[in-house]
Short mmCIF file of the C-alpha atoms (twelve columns), coordinates in Angstrom:
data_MODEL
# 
_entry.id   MODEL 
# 
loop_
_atom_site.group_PDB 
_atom_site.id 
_atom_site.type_symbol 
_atom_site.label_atom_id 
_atom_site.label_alt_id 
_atom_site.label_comp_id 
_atom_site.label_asym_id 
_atom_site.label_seq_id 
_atom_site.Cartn_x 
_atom_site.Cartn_y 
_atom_site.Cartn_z 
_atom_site.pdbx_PDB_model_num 
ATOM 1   C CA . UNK A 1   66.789 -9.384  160.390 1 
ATOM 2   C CA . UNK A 2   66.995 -13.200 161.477 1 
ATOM 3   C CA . UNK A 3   66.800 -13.580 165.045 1 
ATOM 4   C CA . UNK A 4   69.775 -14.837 167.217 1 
ATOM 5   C CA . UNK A 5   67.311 -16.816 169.168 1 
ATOM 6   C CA . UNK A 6   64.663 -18.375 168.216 1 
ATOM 7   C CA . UNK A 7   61.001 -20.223 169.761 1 
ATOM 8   C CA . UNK A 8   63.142 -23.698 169.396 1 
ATOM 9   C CA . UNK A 9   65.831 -21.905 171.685 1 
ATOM 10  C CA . UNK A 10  63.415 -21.752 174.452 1 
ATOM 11  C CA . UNK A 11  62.297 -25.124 176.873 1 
ATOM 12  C CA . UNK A 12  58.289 -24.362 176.208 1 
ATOM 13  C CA . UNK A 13  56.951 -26.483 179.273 1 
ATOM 14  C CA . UNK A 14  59.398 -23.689 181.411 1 
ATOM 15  C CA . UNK A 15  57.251 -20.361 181.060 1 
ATOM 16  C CA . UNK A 16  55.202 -19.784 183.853 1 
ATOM 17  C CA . UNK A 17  53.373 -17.147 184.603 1 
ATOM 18  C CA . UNK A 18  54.485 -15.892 188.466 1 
ATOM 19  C CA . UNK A 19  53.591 -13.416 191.158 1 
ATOM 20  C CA . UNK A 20  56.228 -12.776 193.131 1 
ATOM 21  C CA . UNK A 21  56.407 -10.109 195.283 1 
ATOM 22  C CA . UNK A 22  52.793 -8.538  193.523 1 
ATOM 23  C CA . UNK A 23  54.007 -8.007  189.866 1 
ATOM 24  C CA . UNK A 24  53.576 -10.567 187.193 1 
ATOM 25  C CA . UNK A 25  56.729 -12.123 185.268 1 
ATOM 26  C CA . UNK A 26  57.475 -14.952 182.828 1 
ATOM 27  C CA . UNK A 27  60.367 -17.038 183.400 1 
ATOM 28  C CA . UNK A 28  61.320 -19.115 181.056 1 
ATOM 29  C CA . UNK A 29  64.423 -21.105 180.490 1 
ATOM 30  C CA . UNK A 30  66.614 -21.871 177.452 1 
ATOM 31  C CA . UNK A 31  67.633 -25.209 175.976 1 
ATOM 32  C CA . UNK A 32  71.315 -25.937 175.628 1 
ATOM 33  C CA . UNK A 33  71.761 -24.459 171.855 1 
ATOM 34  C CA . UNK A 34  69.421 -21.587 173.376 1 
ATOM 35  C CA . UNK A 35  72.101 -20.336 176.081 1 
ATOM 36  C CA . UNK A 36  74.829 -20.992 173.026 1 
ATOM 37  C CA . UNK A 37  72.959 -18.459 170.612 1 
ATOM 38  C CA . UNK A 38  71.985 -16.454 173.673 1 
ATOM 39  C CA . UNK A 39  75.904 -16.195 174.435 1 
ATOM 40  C CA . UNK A 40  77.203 -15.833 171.313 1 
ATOM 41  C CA . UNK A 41  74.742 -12.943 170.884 1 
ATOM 42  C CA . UNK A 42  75.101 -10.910 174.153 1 
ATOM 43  C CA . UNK A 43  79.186 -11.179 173.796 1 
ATOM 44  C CA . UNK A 44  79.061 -9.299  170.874 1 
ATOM 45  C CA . UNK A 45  76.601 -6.724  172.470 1 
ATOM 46  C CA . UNK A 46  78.616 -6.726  175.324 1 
ATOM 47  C CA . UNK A 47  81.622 -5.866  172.845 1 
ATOM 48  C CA . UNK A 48  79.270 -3.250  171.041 1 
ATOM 49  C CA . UNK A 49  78.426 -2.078  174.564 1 
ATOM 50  C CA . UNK A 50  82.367 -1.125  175.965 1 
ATOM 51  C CA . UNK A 51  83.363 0.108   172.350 1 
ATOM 52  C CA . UNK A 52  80.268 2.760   172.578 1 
ATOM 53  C CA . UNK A 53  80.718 3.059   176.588 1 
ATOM 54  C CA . UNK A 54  77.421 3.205   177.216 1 
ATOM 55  C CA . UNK A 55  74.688 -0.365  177.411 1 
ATOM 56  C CA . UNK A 56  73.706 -1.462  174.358 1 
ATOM 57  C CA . UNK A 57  69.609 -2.414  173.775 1 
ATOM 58  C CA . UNK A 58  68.436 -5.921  172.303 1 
ATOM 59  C CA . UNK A 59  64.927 -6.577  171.372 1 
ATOM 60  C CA . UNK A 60  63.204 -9.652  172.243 1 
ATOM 61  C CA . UNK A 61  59.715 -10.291 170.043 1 
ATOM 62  C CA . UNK A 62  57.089 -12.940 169.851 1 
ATOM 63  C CA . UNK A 63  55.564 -13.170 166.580 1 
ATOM 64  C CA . UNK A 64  56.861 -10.022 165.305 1 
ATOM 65  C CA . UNK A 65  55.542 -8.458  168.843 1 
ATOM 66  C CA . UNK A 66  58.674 -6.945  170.930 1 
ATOM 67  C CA . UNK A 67  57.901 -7.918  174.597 1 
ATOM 68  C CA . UNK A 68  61.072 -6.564  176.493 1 
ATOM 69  C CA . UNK A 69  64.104 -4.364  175.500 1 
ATOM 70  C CA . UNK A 70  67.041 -5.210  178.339 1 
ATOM 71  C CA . UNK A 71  70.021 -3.797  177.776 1 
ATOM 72  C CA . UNK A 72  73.456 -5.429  177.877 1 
ATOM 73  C CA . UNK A 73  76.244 -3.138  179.660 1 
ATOM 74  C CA . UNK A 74  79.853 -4.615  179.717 1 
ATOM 75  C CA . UNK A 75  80.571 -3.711  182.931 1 
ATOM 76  C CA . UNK A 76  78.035 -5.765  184.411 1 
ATOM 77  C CA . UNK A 77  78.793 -8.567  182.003 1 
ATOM 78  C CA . UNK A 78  81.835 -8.136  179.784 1 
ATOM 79  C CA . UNK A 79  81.724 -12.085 178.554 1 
ATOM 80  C CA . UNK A 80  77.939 -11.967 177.670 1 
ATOM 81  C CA . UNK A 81  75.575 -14.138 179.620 1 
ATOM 82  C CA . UNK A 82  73.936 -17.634 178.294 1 
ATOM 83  C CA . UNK A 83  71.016 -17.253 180.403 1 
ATOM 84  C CA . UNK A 84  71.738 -20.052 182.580 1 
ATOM 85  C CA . UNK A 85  69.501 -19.193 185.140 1 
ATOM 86  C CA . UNK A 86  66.850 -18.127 182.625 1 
ATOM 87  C CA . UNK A 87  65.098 -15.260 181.593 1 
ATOM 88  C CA . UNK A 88  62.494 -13.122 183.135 1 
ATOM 89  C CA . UNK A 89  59.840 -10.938 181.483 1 
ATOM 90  C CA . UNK A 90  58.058 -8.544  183.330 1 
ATOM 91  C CA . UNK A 91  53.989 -8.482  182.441 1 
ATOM 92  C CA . UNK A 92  51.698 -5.813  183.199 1 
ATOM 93  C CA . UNK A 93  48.834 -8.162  184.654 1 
ATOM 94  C CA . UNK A 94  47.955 -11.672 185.154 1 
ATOM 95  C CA . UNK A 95  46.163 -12.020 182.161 1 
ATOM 96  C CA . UNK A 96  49.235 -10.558 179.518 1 
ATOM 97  C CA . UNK A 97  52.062 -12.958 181.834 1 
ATOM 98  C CA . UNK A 98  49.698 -15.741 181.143 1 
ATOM 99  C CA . UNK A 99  49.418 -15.006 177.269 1 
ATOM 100 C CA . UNK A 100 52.955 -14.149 177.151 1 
ATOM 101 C CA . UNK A 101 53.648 -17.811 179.086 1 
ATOM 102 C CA . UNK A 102 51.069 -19.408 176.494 1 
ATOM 103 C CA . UNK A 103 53.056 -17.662 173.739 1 
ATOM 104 C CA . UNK A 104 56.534 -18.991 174.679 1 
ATOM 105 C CA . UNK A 105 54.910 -22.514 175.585 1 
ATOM 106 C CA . UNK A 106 53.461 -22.606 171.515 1 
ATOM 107 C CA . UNK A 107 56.921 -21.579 169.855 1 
# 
């Protein structure tokens, strides 16, 4: 399966790894064709999402490695999102948020 986004989606010098609050995350933002692909593909999960009336699961992966499964629900965003504000991964230690950051940063 081709992925909706892709490494070129993301804005590489944007992942940091971050503390906040005691549990490592990646944030990482998304270029301007990156929040279009990342629109036009949680719409139609969204639309998935309220025909199955339930949230609907995505996969996000890094070289073939799946590092987060959020789930879309259309009642909490029935349009999609384009990840304006970014994205956040969560990271079980300092070490895998900085590898994860590194990961992003070499896509």
């Amino acid at each position: 399966m081709k992925a909706a986004v892709s490494g070129s989606d993301f804005v590489p010098s944007s992942a940091r790894a971050l503390e906040p609050g005691g549990s490592w995350v990646v944030n990482v933002s998304l270029s301007r064709e990156g929040r279009a692909h990342f629109l036009a593909l949680t719409s139609a999960l969204a639309d998935r999402s309220h025909r199955l009336g339930h949230p609907t699961h995505m996969a996000i992966a890094l070289d073939g490695k799946v590092e987060s499964t959020p789930y879309i629900d259309y009642r909490n965003m029935p349009g999609g999102s384009d990840g304006r504000g970014g994205l956040e991964f969560a990271a079980l230690d300092r070490a895998d948020a900085e590898q994860l950051a590194e990961a992003i940063r070499s896509q």
